[in-house]
C-alpha positions as CSV (number, residue, x, y, z in Angstrom):
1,X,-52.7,-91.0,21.3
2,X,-52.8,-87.3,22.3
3,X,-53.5,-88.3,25.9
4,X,-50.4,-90.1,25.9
5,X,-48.1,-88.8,29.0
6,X,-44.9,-87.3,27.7
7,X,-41.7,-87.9,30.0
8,X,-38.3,-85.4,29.3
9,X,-35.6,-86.6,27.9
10,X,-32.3,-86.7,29.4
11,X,-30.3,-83.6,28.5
12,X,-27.3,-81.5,29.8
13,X,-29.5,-80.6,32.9
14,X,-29.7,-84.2,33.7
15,X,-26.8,-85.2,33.2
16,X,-24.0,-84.3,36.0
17,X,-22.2,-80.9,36.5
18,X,-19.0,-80.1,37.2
19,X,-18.2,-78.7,40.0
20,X,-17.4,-74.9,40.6
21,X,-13.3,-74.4,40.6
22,X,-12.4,-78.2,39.7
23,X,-9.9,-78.3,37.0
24,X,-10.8,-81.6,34.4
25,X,-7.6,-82.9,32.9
26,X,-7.6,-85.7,30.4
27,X,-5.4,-88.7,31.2
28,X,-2.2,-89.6,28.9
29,X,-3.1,-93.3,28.5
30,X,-6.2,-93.9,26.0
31,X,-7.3,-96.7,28.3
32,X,-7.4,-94.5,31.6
33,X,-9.9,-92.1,29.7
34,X,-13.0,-94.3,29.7
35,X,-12.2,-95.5,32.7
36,X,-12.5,-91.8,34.1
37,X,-15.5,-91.2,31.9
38,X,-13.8,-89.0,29.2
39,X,-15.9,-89.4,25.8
40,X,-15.2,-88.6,22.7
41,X,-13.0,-85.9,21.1
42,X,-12.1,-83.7,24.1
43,X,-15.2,-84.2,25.7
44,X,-14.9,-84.7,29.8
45,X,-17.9,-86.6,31.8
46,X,-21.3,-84.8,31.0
47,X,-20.2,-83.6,27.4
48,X,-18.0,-80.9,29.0
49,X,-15.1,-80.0,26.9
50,X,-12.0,-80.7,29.2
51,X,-8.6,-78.3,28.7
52,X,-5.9,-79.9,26.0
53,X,-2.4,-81.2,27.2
54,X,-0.4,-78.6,28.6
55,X,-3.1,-76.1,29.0
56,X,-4.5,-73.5,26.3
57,X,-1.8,-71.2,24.1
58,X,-1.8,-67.7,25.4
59,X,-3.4,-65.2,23.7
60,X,-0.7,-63.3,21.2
61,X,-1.7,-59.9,20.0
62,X,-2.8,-59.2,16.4
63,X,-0.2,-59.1,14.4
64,X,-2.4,-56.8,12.0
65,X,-2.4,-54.5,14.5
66,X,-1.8,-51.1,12.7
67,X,1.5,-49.5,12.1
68,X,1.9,-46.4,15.0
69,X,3.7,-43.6,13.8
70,X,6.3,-42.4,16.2
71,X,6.4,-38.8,16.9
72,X,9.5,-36.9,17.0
73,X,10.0,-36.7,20.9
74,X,10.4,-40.4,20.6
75,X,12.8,-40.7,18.0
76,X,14.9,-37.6,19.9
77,X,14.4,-39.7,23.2
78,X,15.9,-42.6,21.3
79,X,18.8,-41.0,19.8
80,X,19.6,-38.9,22.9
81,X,19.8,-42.7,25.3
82,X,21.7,-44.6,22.3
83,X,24.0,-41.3,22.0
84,X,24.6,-41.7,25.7
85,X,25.3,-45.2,25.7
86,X,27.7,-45.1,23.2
87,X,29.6,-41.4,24.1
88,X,32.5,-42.2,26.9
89,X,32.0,-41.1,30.8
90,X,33.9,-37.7,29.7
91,X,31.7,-36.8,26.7
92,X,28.6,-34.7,29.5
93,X,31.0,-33.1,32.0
94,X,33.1,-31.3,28.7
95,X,29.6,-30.4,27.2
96,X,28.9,-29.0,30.4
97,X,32.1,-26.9,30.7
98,X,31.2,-26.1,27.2
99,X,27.8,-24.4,27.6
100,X,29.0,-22.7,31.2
101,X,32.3,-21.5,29.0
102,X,29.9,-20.1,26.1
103,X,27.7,-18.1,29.2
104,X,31.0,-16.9,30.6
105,X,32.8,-15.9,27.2
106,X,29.2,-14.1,26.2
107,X,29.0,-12.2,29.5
108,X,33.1,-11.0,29.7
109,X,32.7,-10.3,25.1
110,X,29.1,-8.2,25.8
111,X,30.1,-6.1,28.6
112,X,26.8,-6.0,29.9
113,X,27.8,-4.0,32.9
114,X,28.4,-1.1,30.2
115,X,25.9,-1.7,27.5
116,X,22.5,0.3,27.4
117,X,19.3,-1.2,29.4
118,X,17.5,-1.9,26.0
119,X,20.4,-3.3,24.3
120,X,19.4,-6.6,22.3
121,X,19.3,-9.1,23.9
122,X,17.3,-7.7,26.4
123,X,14.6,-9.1,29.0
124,X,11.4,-8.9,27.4
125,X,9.3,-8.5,30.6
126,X,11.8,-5.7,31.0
127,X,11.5,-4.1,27.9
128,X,7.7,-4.1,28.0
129,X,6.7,-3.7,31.5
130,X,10.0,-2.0,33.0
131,X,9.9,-4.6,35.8
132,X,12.7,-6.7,37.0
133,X,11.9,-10.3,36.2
134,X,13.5,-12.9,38.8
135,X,16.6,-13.4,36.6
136,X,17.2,-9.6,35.4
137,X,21.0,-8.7,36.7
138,X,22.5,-11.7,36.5
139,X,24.3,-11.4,33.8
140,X,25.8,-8.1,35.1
141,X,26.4,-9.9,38.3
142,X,28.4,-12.8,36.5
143,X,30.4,-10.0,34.5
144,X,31.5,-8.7,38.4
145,X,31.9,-11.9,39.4
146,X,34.4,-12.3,36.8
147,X,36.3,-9.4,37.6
148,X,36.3,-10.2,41.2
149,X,34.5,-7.5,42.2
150,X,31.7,-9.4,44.9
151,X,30.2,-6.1,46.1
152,X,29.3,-4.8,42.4
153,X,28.1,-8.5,42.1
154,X,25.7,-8.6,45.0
155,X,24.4,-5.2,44.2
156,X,23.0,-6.5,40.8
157,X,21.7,-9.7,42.1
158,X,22.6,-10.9,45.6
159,X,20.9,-14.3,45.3
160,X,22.8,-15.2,42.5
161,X,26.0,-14.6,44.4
162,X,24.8,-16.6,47.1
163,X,24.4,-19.9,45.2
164,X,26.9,-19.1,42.9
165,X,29.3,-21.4,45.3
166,X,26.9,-23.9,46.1
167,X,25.9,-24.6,41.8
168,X,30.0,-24.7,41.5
169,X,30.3,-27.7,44.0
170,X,27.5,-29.4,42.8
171,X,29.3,-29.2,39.2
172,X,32.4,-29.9,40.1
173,X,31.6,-33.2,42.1
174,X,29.5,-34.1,39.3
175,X,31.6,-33.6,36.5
176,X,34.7,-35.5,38.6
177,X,32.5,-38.2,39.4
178,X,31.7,-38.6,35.6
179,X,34.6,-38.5,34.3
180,X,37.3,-39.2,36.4
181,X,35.6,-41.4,39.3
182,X,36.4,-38.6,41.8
183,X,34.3,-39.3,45.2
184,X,33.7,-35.9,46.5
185,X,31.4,-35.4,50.1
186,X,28.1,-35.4,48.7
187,X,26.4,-32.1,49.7
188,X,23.3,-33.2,50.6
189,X,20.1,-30.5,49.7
190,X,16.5,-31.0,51.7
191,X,13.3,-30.2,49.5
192,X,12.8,-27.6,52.1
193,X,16.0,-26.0,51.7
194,X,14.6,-25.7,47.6
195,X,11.4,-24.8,48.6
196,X,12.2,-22.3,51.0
197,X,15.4,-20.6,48.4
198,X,12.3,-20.5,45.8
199,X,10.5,-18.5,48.3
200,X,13.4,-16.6,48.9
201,X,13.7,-15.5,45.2
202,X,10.1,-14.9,44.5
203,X,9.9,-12.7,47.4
204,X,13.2,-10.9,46.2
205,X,11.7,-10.2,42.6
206,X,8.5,-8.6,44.4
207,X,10.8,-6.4,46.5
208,X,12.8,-5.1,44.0
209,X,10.2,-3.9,41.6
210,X,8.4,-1.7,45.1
211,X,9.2,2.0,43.9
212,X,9.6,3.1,47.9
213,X,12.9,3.0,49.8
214,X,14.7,1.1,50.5
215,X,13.7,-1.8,48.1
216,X,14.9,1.2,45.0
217,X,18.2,0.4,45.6
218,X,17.6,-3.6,44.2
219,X,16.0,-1.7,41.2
220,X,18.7,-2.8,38.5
């Protein structure tokens, strides 16, 4: 009894595989299934669960996912694109002209060419270091501008002169293009015309801080 040989039974080992990247479907009619060896409830030749009609629903995410809060640059992102969408073509190019006709009003009302170095506003790198930052003179150089008077201008900040015209075209064909549908010749500005204008500034605002001569006359 306890010498008896004991032979395996027949399990999913057995019993035939499928084979790697074959797709098992399971036929429409009933009477095509057991002819293809399909058993019982889903199950595909071997006990292998075969795929329902149509394939397997896609994965949805969890609905119980919790709530995000959004933060405020997303809300102002929002209400900046729907503003836009709904404002007409005109509505940027006359805040444009708005903000450049505040800095102009600001620079002829505050007489900056006259008013005292510390007078408020003032630079603060200015007021605490007594260096020229990159953008000190401009204002006086916008005021001269203003009154026509380009040497006066240049003296306070030359490189503000210089792309003074090239900023005024690029407005101007951007604010006719928005609002009117004006097609103006596209002036057409390299990165290494930017890059090298950049380097043309920084050195500028080392220069003019040097206390030898001549680089004391760009002192402003």
């Amino acid at each position: 009894m306890y010498r008896e040989r004991v032979t395996s039974v027949p399990g999913p080992v057995d019993q035939p595989q499928p084979t790697p990247g074959a797709v098992h479907t399971v036929p429409a009619d009933p009477a095509d299934r057991g002819a293809a060896g399909v058993g019982p409830a889903g199950l595909g030749p071997g006990g292998w669960p075969t795929p329902p009609p149509g394939g397997y629903p896609a994965h949805e995410s969890d609905r119980f996912e919790p709530y995000r809060r959004e933060v405020p640059a997303d809300v102002l992102t929002r209400f900046v694109l729907r503003l836009h969408a709904r404002s007409p073509r005109w509505a940027a190019p006359l805040a444009a002209v708005g903000c450049v006709g505040l800095g102009m009003a600001y620079a002829l009302l505050s007489n900056p060419a006259h008013a005292d170095p510390d007078a408020a506003p003032t630079c603060l790198l200015k007021l605490t270091t007594g260096l020229d930052c990159p953008g000190c003179g401009g204002t006086r150089a916008l005021w001269y501008v203003l009154h026509g008077d380009l040497p006066a201008a240049a003296r306070h900040h030359f490189l503000f002169v210089f792309a003074l015209p090239f900023l005024a075209y690029l407005f101007v064909a951007w604010a006719g293009h928005q609002a009117f549908g004006w097609r103006l010749p596209e002036l057409r500005i390299s990165s290494k015309v930017i890059v090298g204008f950049l380097g043309v500034w920084l050195a500028f605002s080392v220069l003019r801080n040097l206390p030898w001569a001549p680089f004391t006359s760009l002192y402003v």
